[in-house]
N, C-alpha and C positions, 0 to 999 in steps of 0.2 A: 504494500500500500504506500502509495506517496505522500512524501511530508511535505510541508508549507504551503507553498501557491496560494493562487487564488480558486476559492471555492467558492460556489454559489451561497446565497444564503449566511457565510459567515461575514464578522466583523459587526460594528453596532448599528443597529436600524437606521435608515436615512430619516431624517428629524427627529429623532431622538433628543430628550435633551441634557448638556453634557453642565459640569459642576458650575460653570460659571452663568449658565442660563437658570441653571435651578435657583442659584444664590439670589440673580433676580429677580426672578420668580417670588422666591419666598420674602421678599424685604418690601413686595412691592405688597404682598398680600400682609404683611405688618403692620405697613402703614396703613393698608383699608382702601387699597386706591388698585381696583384692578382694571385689566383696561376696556371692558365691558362696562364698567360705572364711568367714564372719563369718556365714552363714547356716548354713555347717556348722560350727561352731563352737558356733553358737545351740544348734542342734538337738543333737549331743553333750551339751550339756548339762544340754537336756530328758530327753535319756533315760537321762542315769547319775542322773540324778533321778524316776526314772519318770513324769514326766509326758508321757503316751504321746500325749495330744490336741496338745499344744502340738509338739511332734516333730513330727507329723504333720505339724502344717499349715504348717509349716518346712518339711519334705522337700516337700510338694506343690510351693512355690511354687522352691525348687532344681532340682526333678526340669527343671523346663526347659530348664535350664544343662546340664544332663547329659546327658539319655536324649531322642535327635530322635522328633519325634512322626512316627506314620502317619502318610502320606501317603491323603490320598484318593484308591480306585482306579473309576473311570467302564468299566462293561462295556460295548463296543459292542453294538450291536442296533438293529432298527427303532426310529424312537421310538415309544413308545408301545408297544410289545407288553412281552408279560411272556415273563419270561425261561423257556426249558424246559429241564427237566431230565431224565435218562434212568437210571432201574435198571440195574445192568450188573453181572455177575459177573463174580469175575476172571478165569474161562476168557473171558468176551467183552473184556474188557479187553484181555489177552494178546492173544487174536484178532484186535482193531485194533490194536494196534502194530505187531506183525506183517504184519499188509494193508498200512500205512502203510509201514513200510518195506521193502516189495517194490515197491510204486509209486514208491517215491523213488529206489528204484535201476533201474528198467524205463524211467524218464522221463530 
């Protein structure tokens, strides 16, 4: 087996972060001032000033820190077919509930 080189997957994560960003890190969150509150701070300030563009583009680059994004949902199916859909009223709706579970209790 070979020693050293370069191997996939070794050495430390890319963005990782290394003792001198931690140090930041943590003096910044000492002091109570992280950069999520100083962005909304920003941004408050944009808008008791009505400067509604500049808010904006504050809140956009916050909203990360706040609100988790969709997820992306993959629908099973053959590949490649397209997917089908079926018109159905609510009495047919009702209808297959109903079918559904009288099967689920007969089984």
């Amino acid at each position: 087996m070979p020693k050293g080189g370069v191997r996939p997957g070794s050495g430390r994560p890319r963005g990782a972060a290394n003792k001198r960003t931690s140090e930041i890190a943590n003096r910044a969150i000492a002091e109570g001032l992280s950069p999520l509150e100083v962005m909304l701070i920003a941004m408050r300030e944009h808008v008791n000033a009505c400067r509604w563009d500049q808010a904006a583009e504050i809140a956009k680059d916050a909203a990360a820190y706040i609100h988790p994004r969709l997820a992306a949902v993959m629908h099973a199916g053959a590949p490649g077919a397209t997917a089908q859909t079926v018109d159905m009223s609510a009495r047919d709706i009702i209808a297959s509930r109903i079918k559904g579970i009288i099967e689920r209790t007969r089984g």
